[in-house]
C-alpha positions in Angstrom: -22.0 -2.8 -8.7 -25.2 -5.1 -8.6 -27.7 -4.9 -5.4 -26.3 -8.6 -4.4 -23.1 -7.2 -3.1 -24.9 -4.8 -0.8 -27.0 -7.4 0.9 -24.4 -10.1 1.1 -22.1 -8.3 3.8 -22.2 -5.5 6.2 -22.1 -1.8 4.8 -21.0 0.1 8.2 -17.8 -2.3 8.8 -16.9 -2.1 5.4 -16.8 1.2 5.3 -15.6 1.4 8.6 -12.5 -0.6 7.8 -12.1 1.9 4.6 -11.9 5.0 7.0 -9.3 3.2 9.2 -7.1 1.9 6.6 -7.3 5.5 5.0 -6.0 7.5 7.5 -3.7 4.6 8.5 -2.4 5.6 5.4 -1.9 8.9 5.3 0.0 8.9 8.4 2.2 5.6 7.3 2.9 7.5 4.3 3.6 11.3 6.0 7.2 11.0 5.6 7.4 10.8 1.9 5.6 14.2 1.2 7.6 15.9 4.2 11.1 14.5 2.9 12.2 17.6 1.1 11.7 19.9 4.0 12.7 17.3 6.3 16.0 16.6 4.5 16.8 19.8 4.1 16.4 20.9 8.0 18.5 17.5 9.2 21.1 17.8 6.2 20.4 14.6 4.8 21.2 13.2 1.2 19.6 11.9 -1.5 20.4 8.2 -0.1 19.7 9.0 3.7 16.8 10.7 2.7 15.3 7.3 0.8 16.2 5.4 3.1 14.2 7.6 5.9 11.0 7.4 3.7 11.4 3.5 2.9 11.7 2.8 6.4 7.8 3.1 7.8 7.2 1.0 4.3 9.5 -2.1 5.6 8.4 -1.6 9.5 4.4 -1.8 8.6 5.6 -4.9 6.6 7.2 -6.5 8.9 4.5 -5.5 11.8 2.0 -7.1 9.1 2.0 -10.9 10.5 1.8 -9.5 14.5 -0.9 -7.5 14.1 -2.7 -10.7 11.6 -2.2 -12.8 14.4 -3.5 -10.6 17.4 -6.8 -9.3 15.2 -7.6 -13.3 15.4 -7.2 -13.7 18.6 -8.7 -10.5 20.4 -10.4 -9.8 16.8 -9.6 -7.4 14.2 -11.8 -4.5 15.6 -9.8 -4.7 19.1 -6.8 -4.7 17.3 -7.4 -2.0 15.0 -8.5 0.4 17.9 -5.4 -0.8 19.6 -3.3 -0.4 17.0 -4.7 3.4 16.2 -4.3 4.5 19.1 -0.5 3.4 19.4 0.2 5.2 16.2 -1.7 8.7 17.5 0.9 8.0 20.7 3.7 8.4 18.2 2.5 10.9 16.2 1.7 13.2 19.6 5.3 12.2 20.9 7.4 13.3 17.6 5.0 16.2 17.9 6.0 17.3 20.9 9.7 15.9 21.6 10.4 16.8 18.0 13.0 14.9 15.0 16.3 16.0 15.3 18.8 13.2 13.4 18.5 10.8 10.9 18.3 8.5 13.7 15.3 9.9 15.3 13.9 10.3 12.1 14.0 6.3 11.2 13.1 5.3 15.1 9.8 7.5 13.8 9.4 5.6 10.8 9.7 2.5 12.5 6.9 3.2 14.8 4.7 4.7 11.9 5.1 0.9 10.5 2.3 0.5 12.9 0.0 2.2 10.5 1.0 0.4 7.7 0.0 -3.1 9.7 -3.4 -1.9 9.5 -3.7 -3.6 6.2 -3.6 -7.0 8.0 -6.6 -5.8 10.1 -8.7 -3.6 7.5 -8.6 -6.4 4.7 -9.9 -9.2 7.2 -12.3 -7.5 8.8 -14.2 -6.0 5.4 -13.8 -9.3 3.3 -14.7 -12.1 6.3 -18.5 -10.5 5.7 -18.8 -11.3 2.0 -19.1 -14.4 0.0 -16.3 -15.8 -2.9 -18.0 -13.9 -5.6 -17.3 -10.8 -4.0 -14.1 -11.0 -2.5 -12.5 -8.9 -4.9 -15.2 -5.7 -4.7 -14.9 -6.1 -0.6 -11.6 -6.1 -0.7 -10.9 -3.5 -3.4 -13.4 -1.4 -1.4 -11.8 -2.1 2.0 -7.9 -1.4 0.1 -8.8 1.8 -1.6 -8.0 2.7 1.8 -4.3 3.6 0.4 -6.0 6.7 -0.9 -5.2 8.1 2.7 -1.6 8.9 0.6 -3.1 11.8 -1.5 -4.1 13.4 1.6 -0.8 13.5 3.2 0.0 14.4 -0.4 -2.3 17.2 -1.0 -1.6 18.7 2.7 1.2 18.0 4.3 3.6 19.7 2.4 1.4 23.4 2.2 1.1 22.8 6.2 4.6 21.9 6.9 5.2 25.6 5.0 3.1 27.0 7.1 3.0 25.7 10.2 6.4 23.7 10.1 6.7 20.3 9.5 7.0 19.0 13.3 3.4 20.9 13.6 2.1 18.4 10.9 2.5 15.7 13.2 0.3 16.7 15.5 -2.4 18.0 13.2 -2.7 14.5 11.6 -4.2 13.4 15.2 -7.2 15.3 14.5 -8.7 12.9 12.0 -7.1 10.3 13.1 -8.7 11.0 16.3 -12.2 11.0 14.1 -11.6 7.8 12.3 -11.1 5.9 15.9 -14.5 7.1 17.2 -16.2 5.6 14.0 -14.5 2.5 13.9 -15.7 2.4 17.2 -19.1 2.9 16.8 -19.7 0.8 13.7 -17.2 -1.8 13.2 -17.9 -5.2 14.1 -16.3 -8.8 13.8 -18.0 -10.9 11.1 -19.8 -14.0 13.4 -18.1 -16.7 11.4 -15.6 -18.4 14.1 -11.9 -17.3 12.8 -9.1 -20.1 13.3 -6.1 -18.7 15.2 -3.1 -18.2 13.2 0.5 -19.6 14.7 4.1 -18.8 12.9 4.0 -22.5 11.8 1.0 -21.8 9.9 3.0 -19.2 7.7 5.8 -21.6 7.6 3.7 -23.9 6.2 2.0 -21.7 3.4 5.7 -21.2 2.7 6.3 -23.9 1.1 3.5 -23.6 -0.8 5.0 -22.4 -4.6 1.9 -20.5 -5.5 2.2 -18.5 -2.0 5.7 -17.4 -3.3 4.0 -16.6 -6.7 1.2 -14.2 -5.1 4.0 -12.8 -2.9 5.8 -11.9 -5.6 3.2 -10.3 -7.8 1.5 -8.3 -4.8 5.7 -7.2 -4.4 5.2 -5.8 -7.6 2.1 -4.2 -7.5 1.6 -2.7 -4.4 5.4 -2.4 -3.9 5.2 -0.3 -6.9 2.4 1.4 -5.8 3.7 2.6 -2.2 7.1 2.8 -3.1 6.3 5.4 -6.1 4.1 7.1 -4.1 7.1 7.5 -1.2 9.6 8.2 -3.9 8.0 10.4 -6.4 8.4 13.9 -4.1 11.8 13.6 -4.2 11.8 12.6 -7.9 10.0 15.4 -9.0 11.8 17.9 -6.9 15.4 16.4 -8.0 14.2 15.8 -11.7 12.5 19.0 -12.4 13.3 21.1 -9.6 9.2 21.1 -7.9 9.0 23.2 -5.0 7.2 21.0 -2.2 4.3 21.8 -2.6 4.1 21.8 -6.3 6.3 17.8 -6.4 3.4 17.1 -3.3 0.5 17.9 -5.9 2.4 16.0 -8.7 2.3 12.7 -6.4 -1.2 13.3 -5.3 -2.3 12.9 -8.8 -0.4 9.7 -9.6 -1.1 8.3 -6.2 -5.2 9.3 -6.7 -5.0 7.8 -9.9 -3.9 4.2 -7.9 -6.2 4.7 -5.3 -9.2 5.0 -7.2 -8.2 2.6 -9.3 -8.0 -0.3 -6.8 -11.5 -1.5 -6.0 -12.4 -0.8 -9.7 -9.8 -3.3 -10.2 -10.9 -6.0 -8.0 -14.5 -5.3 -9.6 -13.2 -5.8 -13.2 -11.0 -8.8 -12.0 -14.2 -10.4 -10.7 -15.8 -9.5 -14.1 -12.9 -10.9 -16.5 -10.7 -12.6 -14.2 -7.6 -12.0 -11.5 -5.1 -13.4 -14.3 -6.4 -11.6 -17.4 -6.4 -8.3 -15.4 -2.8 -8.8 -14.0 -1.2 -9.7 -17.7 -2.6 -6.5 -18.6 -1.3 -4.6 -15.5 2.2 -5.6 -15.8 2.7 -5.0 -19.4 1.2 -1.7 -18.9 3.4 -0.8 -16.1 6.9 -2.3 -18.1 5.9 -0.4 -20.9 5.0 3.2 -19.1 8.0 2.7 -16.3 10.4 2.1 -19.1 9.5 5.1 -21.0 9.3 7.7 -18.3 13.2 6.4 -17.7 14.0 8.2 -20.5 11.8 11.2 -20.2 14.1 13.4 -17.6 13.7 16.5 -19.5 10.1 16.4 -19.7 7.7 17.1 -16.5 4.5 17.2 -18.1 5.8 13.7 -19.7 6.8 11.7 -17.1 4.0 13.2 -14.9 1.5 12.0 -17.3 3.3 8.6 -17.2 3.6 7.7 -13.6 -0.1 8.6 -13.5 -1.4 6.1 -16.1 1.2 4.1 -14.4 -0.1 4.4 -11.0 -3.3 3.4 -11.8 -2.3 0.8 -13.7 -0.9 -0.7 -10.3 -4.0 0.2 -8.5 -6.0 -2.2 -10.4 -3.2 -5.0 -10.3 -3.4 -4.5 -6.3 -7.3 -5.5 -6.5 -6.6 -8.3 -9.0 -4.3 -10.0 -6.4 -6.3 -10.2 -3.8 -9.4 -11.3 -6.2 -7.4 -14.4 -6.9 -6.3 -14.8 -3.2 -9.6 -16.1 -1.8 -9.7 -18.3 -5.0 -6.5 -20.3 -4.3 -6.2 -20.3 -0.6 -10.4 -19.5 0.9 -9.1 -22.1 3.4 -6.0 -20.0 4.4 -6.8 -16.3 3.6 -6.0 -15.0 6.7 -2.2 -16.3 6.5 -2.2 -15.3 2.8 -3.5 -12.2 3.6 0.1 -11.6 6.1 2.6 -13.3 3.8 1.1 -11.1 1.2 0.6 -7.6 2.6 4.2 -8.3 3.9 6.1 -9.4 0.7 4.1 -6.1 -1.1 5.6 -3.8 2.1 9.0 -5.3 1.5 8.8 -4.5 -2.2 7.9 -1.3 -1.3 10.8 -0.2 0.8 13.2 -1.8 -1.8 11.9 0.2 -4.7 11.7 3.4 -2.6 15.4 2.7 -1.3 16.9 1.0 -4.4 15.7 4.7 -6.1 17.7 6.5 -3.7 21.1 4.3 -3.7 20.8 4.3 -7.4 20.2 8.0 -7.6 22.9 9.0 -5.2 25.3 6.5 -7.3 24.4 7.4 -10.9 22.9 11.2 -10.7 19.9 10.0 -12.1 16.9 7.9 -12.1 16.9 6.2 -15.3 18.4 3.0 -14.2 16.3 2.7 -10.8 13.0 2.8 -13.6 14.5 0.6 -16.2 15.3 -2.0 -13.3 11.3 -1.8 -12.1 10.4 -2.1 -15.5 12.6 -5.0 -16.4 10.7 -6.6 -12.7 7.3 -6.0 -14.4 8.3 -7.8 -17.3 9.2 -10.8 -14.5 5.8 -10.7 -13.4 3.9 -11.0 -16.4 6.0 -13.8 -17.5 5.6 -15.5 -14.5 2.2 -15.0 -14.6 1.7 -16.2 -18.0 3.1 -19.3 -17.1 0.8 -20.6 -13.9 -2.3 -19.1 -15.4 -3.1 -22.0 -17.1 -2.5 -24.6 -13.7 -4.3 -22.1 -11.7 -7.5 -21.8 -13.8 -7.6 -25.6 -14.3 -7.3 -26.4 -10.4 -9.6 -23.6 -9.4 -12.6 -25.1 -12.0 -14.8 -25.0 -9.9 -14.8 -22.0 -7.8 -18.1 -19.6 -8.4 -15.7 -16.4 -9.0 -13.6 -15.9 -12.5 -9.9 -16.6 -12.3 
């Protein structure tokens, strides 16, 4: 990383809007770590139980385009304290009122979606200081943020044994509680004016094909990416029998290996290009997702394989949003929404498609094959706009 990105945008906001969108994170994500002790205390199956930890993933989706358009108008560091401080509200009220039903236990996640808005406010904030050429290290930077998983990974789980899981809620205020004094004290709006977003605006990008494309592959990628990272506790526990702490250690690996991966992918996307690097994600990904479908009897295998495969989808997820500013520098901040929202929404249908088709079938097999076959989709779609998109964008500084 050369001394040019350094000096072209602001160092404390960027890192700033890492720290938020971290711990946003790892709270969004709490319920997919906790599920096993969770489902176990509120008798819940394998179905119910997906469909708990998909929830907060379709909530912060849809939550996505509201938060977008109140960071423009009262500006994303307003919004961001607002918005952390709603989501330590909820954490501090399931703390101390406590999760007794399935019912409760999705109201939660809905109000965890909160969290998982924070994309449309860390993203923003980080990349509106830096110029086209560096879009995709800013914004890889600012995204690595999803590394806030492997703590609630790592953690949650040996806490919830023992402390109790209703305890980890309010523990998780603690840094949370941290990262909203520092975003605080060293965030700050990026001077250029920002237009004010309206729903027509998103309308309009809508019927926009490329918008659908980037939607799409951003479903695919991060979708992949957080709906693995939701799923794989329960996968490891019902495949191989983890304990949960053991099946929480499992994911943090896999879900590390994305994390880190993502601003290394928006780096090498602005070295060899958004396009090159996403061809290579997705046939990586179709090939590793396939194969750990037929790996059941083999932990060390299909642990080994979600982990190149995670990363795999870390870089894709930096890739995207390297191209984003390429296509649509007039409209980031829409695309930004429709696209953080479409990879939210492909998310919770992985993590509750891997459920439905586990509860139906007895296995997972299917629910992989059925990613896989998607990935396949991606890079064929890909392959075939590449060529339109690097003749229209000519003329742009930064690689497509």
């Amino acid at each position: 990383m050369d001394r040019s990105f350094w000096r072209s945008g602001h160092t404390p906001t960027l890192f700033s809007a890492f720290l938020y969108f971290d711990l946003s994170f790892m709270v969004w994500y709490l319920l997919g770590p906790l599920q096993i002790q969770i489902a176990k205390t509120l008798e819940l199956s394998t179905q119910q139980r997906a469909l708990m930890v998909a929830t907060p993933i379709l909530a912060g989706a849809l939550l996505r385009l509201p938060m977008g358009m109140l960071a423009d108008r009262i500006g994303a560091k307003r919004a961001g304290l607002l918005g952390q401080m709603a989501v330590i509200a909820t954490l501090l009220g399931a703390w101390r009122i406590g999760i007794h039903d399935l019912a409760q236990a999705l109201g939660f996640g809905v109000l965890l979606g909160v969290a998982g808005a924070s994309f449309a406010v860390a993203l923003p904030l980080a990349s509106r200081w830096y110029p086209p050429q560096h879009q995709g290290t800013a914004m890889g930077i600012a995204g690595a943020g999803n590394s806030g998983t492997v703590l609630a990974a790592l953690f949650a789980p040996a806490l919830a044994v023992a402390l109790g899981w209703q305890n980890v809620f309010g523990i998780a205020c603690i840094p949370l509680g941290f990262a909203l004094a520092i975003f605080f004290l060293c965030a700050k709006d990026a001077p250029a004016p920002v237009q004010h977003k309206h729903l027509r605006d998103y309308a309009r990008m809508l019927t926009q094909r490329d918008a659908w494309w980037f939607m799409f592959f951003y479903a695919l990628t991060f979708g992949g990416f957080s709906g693995f990272a939701s799923s794989l506790p329960g996968y490891f526990h019902d495949q191989f029998a983890f304990d949960p702490k053991t099946a929480g250690w499992a994911t943090a690996a896999c879900v590390f290996a994305g994390s880190a991966m993502r601003p290394f992918g928006g780096l090498l996307a602005d070295r060899i290009g958004g396009t090159r690097s996403l061809l290579t994600v997705y046939g990586a990904v179709a090939a590793l997702i396939g194969t750990a479908g037929f790996s059941a009897g083999a932990p060390a295998a299909s642990l080994a394989l979600f982990i190149v495969a995670m990363l795999c989808l870390g870089a894709g997820n930096g890739a995207v949003f390297q191209l984003v500013p390429q296509r649509f520098s007039k409209d980031i901040g829409v695309m930004t929404g429709l696209i953080g929202m479409a990879g939210g929404i492909g998310g919770f249908a992985l993590a509750a498609s891997l459920g439905a088709i586990k509860q139906a079938t007895g296995v997972y097999s299917a629910g992989l094959w059925l990613f896989a076959c998607l990935a396949v989709l991606g890079w064929l779609g890909l392959a075939n706009v590449k060529r339109r998109w690097r003749e229209s964008l000519a003329g742009v500084t930064a690689r497509v």
